[in-house]
N, C-alpha and C positions, 0 to 999 in steps of 0.2 A: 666465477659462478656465484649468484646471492646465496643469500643463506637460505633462501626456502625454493632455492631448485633443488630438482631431485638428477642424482646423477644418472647418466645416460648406462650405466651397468649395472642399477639397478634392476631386481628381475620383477614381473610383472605379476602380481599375484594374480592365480587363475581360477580360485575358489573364495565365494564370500560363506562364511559360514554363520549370517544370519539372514532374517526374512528380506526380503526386497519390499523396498516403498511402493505403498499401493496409491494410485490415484485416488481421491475424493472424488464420490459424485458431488455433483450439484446443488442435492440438499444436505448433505454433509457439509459442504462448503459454507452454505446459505447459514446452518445451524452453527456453525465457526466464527463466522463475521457477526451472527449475533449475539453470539456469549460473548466476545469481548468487546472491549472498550477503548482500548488503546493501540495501535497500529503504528506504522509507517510508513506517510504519504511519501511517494514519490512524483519529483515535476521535473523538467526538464531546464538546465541554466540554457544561455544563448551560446556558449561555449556544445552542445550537446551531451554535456554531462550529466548524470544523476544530480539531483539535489531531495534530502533525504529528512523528514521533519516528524517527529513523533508527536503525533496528534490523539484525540480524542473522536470519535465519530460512533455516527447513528447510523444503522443498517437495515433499512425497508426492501426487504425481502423480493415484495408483490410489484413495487416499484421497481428494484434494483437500483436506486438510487443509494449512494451515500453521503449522508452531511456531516460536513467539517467545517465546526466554527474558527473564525480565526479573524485577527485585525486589516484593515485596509491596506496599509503598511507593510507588511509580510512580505517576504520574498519570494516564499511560495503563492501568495497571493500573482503579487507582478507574473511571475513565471506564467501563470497558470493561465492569466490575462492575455499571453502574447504565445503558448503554445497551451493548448487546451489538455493533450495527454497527459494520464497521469494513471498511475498504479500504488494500491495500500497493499502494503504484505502484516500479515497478525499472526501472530504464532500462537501454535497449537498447544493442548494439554501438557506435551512434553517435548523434548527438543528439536524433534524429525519428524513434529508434523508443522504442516503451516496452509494458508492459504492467500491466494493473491485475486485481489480482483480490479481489472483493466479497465478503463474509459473516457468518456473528454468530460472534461469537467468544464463548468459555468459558474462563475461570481455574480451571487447576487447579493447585491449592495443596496439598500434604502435607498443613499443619497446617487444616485441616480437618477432619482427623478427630483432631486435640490436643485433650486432656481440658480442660473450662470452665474462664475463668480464667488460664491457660496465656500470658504475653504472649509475640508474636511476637520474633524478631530483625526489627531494621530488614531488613538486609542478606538477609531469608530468598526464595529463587527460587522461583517459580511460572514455568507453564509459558503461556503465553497461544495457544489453538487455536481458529484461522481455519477453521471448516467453509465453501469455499469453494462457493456460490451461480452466481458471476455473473466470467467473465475475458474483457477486452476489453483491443484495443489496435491499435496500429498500427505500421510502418515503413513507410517512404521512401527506396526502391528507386533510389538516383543511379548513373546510370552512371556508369562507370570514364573520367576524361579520360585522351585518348592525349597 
């Protein structure tokens, strides 16, 4: 057995004795992704595995777009270029809350429209855009100890 199964006689506890996780609406979520700053992008390797990069991004609400700067280069870049899904998860005030928000994302890159031929700078920025589908999340409302 590894060390982080749990044994089969263990008993099953049958009471939680705090609040349960509430869902976020929608603008609770929206209000989430715009206080912070920092996140983590998720893309997909060709393997189907997560691949998981802590980013920086901007959060237009009205749009539902999100922008993530990032180099040409990146791997998250490539990924994103050859499967468009992608998921930021941000974490809340305190540890058990969070919010995630879903979509296919689009690289747009300047040199794009650079004449044939033309090699890139490593170093050159694209802009990576979250057309946002799908935001879900929760917190964990504890009351105040006296």
């Amino acid at each position: 057995m590894s060390q982080n199964a749990t044994p089969a006689t263990t008993p099953a506890t049958a009471e939680n004795d705090g609040p349960a996780p509430r869902v976020l609406t929608d603008e609770e979520l929206s209000r989430l992704l715009g206080r912070q700053g920092f996140g983590v992008l998720a893309s997909v390797r060709s393997t189907g595995h997560p691949h998981l990069s802590t980013v920086l991004y901007d959060w237009n609400a009205e749009e539902r777009v999100l922008r993530v700067s990032s180099t040409a280069d990146r791997l998250k870049v490539r990924q994103l270029r050859r499967d468009p899904h992608a998921s930021l998860h941000v974490s809340g005030p305190d540890v058990w809350s969070f919010a995630v928000a879903e979509g296919e994302a689009e690289i747009v890159d300047p040199a794009d429209g650079a004449p044939a031929g033309e090699q890139p700078l490593p170093d050159r920025r694209v802009t990576i855009l979250v057309r946002v589908s799908r935001l879900y999340g929760t917190a964990l409302d504890v009351p105040a100890q006296d």
